[in-house]
PyMOL commands that place a pseudoatom at each C-alpha (Angstrom):
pseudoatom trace, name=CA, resn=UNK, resi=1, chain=A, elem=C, hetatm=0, pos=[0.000, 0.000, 0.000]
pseudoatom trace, name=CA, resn=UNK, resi=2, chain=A, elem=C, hetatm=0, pos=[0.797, 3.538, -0.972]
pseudoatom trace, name=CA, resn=UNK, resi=3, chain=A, elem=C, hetatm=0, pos=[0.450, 6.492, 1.012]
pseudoatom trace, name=CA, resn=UNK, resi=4, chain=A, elem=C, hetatm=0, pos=[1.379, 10.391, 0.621]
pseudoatom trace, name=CA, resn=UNK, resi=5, chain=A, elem=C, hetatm=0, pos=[4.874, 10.731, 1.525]
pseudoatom trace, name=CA, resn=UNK, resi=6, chain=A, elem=C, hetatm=0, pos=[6.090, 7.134, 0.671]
pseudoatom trace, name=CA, resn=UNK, resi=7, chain=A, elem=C, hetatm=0, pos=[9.425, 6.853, -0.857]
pseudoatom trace, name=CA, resn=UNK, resi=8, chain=A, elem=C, hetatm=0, pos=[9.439, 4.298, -4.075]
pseudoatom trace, name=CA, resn=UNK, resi=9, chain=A, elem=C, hetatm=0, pos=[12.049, 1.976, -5.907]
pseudoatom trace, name=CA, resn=UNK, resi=10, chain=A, elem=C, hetatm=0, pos=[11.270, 2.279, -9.314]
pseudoatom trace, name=CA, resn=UNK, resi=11, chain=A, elem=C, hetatm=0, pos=[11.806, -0.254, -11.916]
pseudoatom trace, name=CA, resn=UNK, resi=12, chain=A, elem=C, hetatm=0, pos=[11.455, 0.448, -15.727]
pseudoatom trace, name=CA, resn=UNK, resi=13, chain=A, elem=C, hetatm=0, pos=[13.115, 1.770, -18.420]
pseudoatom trace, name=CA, resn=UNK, resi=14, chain=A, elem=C, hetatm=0, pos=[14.040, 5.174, -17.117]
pseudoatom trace, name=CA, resn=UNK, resi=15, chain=A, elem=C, hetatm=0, pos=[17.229, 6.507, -15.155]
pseudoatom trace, name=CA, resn=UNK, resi=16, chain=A, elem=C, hetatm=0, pos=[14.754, 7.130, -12.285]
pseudoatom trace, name=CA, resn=UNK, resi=17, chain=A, elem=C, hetatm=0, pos=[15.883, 5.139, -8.971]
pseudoatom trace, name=CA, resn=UNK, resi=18, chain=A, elem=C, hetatm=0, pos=[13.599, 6.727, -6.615]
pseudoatom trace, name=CA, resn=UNK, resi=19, chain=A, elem=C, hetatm=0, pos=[10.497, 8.360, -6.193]
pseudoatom trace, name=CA, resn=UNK, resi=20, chain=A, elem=C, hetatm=0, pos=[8.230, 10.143, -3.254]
pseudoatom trace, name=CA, resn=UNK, resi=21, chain=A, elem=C, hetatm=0, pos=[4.533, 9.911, -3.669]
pseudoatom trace, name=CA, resn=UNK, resi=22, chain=A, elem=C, hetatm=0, pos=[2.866, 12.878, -3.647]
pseudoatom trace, name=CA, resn=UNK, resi=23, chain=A, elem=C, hetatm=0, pos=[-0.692, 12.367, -4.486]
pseudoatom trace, name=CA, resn=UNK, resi=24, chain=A, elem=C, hetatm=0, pos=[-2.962, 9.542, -4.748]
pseudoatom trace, name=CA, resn=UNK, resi=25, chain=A, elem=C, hetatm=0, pos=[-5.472, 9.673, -7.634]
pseudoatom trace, name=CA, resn=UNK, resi=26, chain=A, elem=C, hetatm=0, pos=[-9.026, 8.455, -7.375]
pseudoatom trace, name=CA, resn=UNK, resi=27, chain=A, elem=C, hetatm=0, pos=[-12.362, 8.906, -5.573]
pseudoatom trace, name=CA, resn=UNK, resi=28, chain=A, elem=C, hetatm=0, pos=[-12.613, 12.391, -3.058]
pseudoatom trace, name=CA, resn=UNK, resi=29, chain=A, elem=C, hetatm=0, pos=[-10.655, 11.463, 0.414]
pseudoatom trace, name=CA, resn=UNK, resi=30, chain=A, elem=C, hetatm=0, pos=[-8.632, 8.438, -0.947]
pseudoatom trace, name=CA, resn=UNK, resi=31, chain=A, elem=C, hetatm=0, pos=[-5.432, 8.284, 0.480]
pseudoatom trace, name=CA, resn=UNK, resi=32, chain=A, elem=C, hetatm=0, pos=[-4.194, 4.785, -0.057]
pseudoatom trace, name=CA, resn=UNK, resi=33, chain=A, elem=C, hetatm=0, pos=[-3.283, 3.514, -3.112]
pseudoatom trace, name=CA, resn=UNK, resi=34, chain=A, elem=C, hetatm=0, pos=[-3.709, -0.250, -4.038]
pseudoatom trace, name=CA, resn=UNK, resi=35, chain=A, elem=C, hetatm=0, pos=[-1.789, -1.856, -7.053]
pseudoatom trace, name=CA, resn=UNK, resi=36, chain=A, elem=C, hetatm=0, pos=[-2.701, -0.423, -10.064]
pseudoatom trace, name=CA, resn=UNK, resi=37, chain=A, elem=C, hetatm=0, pos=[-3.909, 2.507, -9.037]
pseudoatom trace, name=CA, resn=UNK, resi=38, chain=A, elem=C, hetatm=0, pos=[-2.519, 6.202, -10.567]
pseudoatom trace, name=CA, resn=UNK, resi=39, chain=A, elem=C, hetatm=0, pos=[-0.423, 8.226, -7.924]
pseudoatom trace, name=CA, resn=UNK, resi=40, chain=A, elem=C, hetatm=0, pos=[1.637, 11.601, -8.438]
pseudoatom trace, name=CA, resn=UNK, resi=41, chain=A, elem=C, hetatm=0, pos=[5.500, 11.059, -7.595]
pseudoatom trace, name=CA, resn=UNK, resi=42, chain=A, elem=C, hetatm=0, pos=[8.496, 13.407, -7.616]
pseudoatom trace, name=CA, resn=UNK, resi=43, chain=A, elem=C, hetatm=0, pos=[11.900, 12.005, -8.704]
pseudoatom trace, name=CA, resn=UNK, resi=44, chain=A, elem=C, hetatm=0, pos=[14.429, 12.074, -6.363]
pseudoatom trace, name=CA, resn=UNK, resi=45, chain=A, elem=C, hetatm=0, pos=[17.423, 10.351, -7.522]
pseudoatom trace, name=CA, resn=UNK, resi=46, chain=A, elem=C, hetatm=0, pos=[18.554, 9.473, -11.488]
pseudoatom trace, name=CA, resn=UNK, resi=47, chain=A, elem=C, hetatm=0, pos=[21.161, 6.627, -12.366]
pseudoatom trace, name=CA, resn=UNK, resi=48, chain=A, elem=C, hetatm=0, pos=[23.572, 9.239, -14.225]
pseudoatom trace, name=CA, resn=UNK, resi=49, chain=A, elem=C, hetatm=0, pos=[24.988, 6.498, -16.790]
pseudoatom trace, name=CA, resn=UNK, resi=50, chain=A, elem=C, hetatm=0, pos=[22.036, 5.264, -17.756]
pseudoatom trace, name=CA, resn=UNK, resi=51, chain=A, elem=C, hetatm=0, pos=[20.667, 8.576, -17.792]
pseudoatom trace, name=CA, resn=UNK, resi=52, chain=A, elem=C, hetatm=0, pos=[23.816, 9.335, -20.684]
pseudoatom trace, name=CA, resn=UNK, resi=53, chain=A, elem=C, hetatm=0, pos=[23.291, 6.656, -22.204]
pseudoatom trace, name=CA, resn=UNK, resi=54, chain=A, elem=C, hetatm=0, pos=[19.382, 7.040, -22.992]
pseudoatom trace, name=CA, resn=UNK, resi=55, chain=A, elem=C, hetatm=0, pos=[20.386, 10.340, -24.492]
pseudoatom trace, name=CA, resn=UNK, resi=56, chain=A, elem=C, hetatm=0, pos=[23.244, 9.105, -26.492]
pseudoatom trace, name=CA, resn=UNK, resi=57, chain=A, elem=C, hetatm=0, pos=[20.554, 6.695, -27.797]
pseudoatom trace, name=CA, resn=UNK, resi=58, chain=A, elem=C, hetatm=0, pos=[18.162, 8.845, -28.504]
pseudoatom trace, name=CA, resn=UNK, resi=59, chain=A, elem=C, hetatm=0, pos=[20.516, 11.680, -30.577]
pseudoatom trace, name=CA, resn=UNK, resi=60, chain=A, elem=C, hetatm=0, pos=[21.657, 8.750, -32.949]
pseudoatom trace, name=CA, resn=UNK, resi=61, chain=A, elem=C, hetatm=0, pos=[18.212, 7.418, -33.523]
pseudoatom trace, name=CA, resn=UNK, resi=62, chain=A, elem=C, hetatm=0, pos=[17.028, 11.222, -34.205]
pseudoatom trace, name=CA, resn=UNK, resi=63, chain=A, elem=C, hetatm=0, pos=[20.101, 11.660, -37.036]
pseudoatom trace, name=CA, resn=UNK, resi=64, chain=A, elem=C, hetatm=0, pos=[19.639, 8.224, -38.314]
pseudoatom trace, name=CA, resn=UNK, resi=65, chain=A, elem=C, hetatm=0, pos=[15.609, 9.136, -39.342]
pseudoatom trace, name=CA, resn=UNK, resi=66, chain=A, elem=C, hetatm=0, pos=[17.551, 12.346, -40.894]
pseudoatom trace, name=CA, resn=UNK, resi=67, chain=A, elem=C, hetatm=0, pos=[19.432, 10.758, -42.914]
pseudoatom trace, name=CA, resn=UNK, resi=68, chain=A, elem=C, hetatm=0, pos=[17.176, 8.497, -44.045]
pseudoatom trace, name=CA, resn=UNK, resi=69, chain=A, elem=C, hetatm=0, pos=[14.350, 11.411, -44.541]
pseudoatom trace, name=CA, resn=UNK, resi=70, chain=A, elem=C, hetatm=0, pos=[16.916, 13.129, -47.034]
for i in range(1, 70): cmd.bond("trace and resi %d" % i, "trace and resi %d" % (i + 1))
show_as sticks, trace
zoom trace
């Protein structure tokens, strides 16, 4: 269970390591949220490499569609 203020490991493709909930979506006066439910987070810590390395990606893949649009 999630509540406001939780801090959260985050797994998925992103640099993002951690997380702090900071507001729980749904009906009026919900404050914990379930699996699968939507919640608000701020990041508070990035992986740095991978961070790079996402970008590094994503600048070749922009000038490979250029030169292949040309």
């Amino acid at each position: 269970m999630i509540q406001l203020g939780t801090i959260l490991n985050v797994t998925d493709k992103t640099a993002v390591v951690l997380a702090q909930c900071i507001k729980v979506f749904g009906p009026i006066g919900k404050r914990i949220a379930n699996l699968g439910d939507v919640v608000l987070v701020s990041i508070k810590r990035v992986n740095v490499k991978k961070l790079a390395a996402l970008k590094a990606k994503k600048k070749k893949n922009m000038l490979k569609a250029r030169c292949l649009g040309d």
